[in-house]
C-alpha positions as CSV (number, residue, x, y, z in Angstrom):
1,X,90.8,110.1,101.8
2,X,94.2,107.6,101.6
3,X,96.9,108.3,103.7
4,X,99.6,109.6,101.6
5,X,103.2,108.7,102.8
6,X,106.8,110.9,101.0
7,X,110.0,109.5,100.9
8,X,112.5,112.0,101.1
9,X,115.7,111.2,98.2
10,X,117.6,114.7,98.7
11,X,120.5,113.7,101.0
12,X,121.0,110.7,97.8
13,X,119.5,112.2,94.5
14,X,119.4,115.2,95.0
15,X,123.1,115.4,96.8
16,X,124.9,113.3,94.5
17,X,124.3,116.0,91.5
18,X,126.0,119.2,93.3
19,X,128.3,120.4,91.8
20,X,130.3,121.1,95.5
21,X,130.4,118.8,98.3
22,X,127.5,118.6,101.3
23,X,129.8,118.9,104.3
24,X,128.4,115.6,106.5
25,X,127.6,117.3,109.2
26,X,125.1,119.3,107.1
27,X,124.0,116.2,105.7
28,X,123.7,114.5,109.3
29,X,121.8,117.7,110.9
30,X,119.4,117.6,107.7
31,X,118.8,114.0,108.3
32,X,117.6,114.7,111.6
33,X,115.7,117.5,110.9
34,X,113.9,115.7,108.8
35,X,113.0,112.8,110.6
36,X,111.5,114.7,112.7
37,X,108.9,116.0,110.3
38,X,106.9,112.8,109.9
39,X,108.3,111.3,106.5
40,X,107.9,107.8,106.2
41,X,111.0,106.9,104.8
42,X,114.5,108.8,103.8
43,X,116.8,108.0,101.3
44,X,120.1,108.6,103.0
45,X,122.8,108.1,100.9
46,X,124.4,105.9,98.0
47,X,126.7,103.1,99.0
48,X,128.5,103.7,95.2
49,X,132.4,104.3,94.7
50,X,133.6,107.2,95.9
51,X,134.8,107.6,92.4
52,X,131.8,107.2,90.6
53,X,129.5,109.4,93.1
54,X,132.3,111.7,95.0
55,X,129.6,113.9,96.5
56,X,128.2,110.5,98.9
57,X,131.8,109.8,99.4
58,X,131.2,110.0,103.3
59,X,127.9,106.9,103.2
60,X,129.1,105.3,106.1
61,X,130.0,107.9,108.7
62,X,126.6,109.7,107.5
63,X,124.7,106.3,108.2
64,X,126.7,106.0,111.8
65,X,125.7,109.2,112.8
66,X,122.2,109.6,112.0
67,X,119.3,110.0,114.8
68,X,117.0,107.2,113.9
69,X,113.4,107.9,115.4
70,X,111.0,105.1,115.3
71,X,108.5,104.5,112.3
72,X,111.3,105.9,109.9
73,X,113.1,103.7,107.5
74,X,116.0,104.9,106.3
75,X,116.7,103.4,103.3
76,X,120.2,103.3,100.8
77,X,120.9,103.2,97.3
78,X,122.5,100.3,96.3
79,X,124.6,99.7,93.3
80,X,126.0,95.7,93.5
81,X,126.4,93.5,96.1
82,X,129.9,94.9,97.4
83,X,127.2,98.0,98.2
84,X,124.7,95.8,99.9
85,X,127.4,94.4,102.1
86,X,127.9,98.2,103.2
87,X,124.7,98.4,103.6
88,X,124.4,95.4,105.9
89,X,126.9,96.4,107.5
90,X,125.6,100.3,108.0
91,X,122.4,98.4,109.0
92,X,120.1,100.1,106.8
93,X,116.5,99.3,106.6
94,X,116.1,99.1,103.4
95,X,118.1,98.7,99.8
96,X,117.0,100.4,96.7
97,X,118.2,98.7,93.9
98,X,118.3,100.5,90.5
99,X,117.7,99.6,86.7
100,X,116.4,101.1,84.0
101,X,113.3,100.0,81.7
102,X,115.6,100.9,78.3
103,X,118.5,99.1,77.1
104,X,120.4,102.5,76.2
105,X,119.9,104.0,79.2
106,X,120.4,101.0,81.3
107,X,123.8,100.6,79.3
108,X,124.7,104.4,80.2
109,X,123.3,104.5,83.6
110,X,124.6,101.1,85.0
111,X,127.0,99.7,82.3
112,X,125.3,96.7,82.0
113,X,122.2,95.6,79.9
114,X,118.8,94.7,81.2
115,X,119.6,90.8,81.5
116,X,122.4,91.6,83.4
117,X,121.1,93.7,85.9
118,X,118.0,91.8,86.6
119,X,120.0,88.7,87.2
120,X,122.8,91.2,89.8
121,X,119.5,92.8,91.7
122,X,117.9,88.5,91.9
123,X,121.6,87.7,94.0
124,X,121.2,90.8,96.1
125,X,117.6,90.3,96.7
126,X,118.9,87.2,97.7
127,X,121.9,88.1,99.8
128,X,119.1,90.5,101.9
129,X,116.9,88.0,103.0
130,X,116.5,88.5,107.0
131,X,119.1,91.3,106.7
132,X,117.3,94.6,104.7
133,X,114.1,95.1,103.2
134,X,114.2,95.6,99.5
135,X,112.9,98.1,97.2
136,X,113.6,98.1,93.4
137,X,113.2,101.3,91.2
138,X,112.6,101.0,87.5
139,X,113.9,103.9,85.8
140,X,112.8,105.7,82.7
141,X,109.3,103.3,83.2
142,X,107.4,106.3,81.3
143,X,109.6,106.7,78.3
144,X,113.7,107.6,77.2
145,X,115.8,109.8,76.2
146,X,117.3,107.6,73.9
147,X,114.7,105.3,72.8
148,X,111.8,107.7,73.3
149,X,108.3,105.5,74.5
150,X,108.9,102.7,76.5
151,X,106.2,100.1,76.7
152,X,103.8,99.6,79.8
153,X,104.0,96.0,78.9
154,X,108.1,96.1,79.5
155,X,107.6,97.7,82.8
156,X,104.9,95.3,83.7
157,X,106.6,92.2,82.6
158,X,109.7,93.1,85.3
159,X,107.8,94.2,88.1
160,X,105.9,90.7,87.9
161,X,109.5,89.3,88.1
162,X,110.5,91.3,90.8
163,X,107.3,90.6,92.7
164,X,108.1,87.1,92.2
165,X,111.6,87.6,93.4
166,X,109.7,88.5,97.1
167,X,110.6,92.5,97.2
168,X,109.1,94.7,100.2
169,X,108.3,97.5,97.2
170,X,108.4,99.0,94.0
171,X,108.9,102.5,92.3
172,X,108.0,103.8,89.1
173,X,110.2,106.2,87.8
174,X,109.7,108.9,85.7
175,X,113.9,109.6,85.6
176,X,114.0,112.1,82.8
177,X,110.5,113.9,83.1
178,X,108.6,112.7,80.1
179,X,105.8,111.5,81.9
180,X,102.4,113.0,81.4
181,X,99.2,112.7,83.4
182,X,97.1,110.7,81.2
183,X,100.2,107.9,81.2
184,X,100.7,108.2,84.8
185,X,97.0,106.9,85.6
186,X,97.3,104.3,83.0
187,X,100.1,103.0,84.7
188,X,99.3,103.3,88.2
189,X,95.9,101.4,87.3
190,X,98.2,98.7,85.8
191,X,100.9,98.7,88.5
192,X,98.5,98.4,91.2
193,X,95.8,96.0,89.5
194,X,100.1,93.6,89.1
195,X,101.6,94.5,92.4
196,X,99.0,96.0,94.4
197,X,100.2,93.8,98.0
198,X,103.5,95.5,97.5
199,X,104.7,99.2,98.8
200,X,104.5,101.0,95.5
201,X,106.0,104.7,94.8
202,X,106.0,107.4,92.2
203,X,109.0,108.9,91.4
204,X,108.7,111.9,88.9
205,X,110.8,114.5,87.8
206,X,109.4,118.5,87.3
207,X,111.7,118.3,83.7
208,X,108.7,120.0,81.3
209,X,106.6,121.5,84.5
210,X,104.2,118.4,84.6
211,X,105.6,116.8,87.9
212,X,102.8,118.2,90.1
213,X,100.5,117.4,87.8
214,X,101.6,114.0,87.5
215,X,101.8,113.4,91.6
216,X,97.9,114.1,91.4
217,X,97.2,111.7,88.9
218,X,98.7,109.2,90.1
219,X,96.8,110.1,94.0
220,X,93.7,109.8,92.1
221,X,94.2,107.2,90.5
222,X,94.8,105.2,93.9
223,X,98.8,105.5,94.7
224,X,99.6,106.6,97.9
225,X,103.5,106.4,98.4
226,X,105.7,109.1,96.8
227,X,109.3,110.4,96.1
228,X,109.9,113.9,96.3
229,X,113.7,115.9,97.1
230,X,113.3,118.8,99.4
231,X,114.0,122.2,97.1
232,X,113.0,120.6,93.9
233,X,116.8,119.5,93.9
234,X,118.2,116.5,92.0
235,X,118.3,114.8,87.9
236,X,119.3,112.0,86.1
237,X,123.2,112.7,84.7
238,X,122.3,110.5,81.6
239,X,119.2,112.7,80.2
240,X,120.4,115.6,78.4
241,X,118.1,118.8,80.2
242,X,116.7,116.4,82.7
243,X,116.2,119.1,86.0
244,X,115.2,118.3,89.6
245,X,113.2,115.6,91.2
246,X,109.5,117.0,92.1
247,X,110.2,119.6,95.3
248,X,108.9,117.8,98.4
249,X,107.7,120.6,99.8
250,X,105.5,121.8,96.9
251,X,104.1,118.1,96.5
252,X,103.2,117.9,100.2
253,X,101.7,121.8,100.6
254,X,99.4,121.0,97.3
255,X,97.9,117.6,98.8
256,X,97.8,118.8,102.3
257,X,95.8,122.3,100.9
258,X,93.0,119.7,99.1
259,X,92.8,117.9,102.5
260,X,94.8,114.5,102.3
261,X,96.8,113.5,105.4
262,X,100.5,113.0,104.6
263,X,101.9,112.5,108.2
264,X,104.0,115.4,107.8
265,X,104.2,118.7,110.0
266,X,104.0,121.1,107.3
267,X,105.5,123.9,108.9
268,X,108.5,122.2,110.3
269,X,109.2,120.8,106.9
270,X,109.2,124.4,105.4
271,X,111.3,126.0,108.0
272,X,114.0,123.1,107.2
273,X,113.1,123.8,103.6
274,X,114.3,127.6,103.7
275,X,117.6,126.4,104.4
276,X,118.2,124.2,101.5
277,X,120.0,127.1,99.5
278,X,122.6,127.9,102.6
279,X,123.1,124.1,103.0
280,X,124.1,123.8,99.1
281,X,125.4,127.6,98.3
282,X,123.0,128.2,95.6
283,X,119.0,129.2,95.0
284,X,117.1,126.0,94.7
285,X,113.4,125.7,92.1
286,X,110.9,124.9,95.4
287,X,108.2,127.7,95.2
288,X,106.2,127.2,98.4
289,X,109.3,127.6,100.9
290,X,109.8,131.2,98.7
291,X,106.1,132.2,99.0
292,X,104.9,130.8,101.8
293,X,101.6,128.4,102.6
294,X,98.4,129.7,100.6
295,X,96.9,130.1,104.4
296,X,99.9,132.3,104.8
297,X,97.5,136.0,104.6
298,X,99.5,138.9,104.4
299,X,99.0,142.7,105.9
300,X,97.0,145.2,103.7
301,X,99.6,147.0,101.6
302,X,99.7,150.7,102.1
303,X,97.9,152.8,99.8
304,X,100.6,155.0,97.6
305,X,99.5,158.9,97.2
């Protein structure tokens, strides 16, 4: 079997939704914690206004302070190029940049339309040469709120241009959880027969209870990089209903139980799991950390008279 590699997007996606403010050391300490249970990549923060995105307001002392280990990249969100300079500056490893595959939300999400963000990620792709890799997500790439289906053929016709525009990766979102399995093979077939020389990650959302279900398609269908937020935290603020990111730790326990090697120590990830509700005040949707691994036995119970 592929190797399966998780990016880890709490500390940014999941983070910047909280309704109350991850103190940075928290955020540091989880960092660290969870570099050191074999993820191939964490997505540490947003370099975004402090306005827009109060809850990431601390980026650059969070970046400074960070335990880098070797064979992690730890990658930031980028919204423009006055965020890309932060970044530079932070020295990430990599940039995400951001758009969506529909006009409205695109519009709502960014404030700008399509055309205008493809030509502001081209001058930052740019601007990164020699200085970051560069990884673009396209959002709502299996349908929108708004709009409803968005065609394959729109999401194919800009990862070709990003391809072209010489990016390290790609991810394809599923931002508001509309995907279903049967669209998530058809379009990692497509994706991979386009961009297959590039890094290429799934990103779903658990919204209607498929995002499991769609990690698995898209395994056997050939993918091998994925996007998960530790506790199942996370959603998109422009989809009405639109709940957490696919839980990390339930993502990783399923593939590791049917015998694929994801690089992470299991155990270490669920002990830092289990403090995920202390960390943000609040219970949080992951299931394994709650009931344990299904190798976890349990002592007979006591018969009742």
């Amino acid at each position: 079997m592929k190797r399966i590699y998780f990016n880890e997007v709490v500390t940014r996606d999941g983070f910047q939704m909280e309704p109350e403010f991850v103190a940075t050391d928290d955020k540091i300490a989880l960092i660290d914690a969870l570099s050191a249970c074999g993820y191939a990549k964490i997505e540490v923060t947003s370099f975004t206004s402090p306005k827009a995105i109060p809850m990431l307001r601390d980026a650059e002392e969070v970046m400074a302070r960070i335990k880098r280990l070797p064979g992690v990249d730890y990658t930031v969100l980028v919204p423009n190029l006055r965020g890309a300079e932060r970044a530079f500056e932070a020295k990430a490893d990599e940039l995400n940049l951001v758009m969506s595959m529909s006009e409205t939300h695109n519009r709502a999400n960014l404030r700008m339309s399509m055309a205008q963000s493809f030509a502001a990620i081209s001058e930052i792709i740019q601007r990164a040469q020699g200085l970051a890799a560069v990884n673009v997500s396209l959002s709502t790439a299996f349908g929108c709120p708004m709009e409803g289906d968005v065609p394959q053929a729109v999401v194919l016709g800009y990862a070709q241009r990003f391809v072209d525009a010489g990016v390290r990766g790609l991810t394809i979102c599923d931002t508001t959880g509309m995907a279903h399995p049967a669209q998530v093979s058809r379009m990692a077939d497509a994706v991979q027969t386009l961009a297959g020389q590039l890094q290429l990650t799934m990103h779903f959302h658990n919204t209607r209870g498929m995002g499991l279900a769609n990690v698995l398609a898209a395994v056997q269908s050939g993918i091998t990089r994925f996007d998960g937020s530790m506790g199942g935290l996370g959603g998109c603020p422009y989809a009405p209903g639109a709940s957490g990111n696919v839980c990390s730790e339930d993502a990783i326990h399923m593939l590791d139980a049917m015998g694929y090697e994801t690089g992470i120590d299991l155990d270490k990830l669920l002990a830092v799991a289990r403090q995920m509700p202390d960390i943000v005040g609040h219970t949080v949707p992951g299931q394994v950390a709650k009931a344990g691994r299904i190798s976890q036995l349990h002592p007979t119970p006591v018969a009742q008279a």
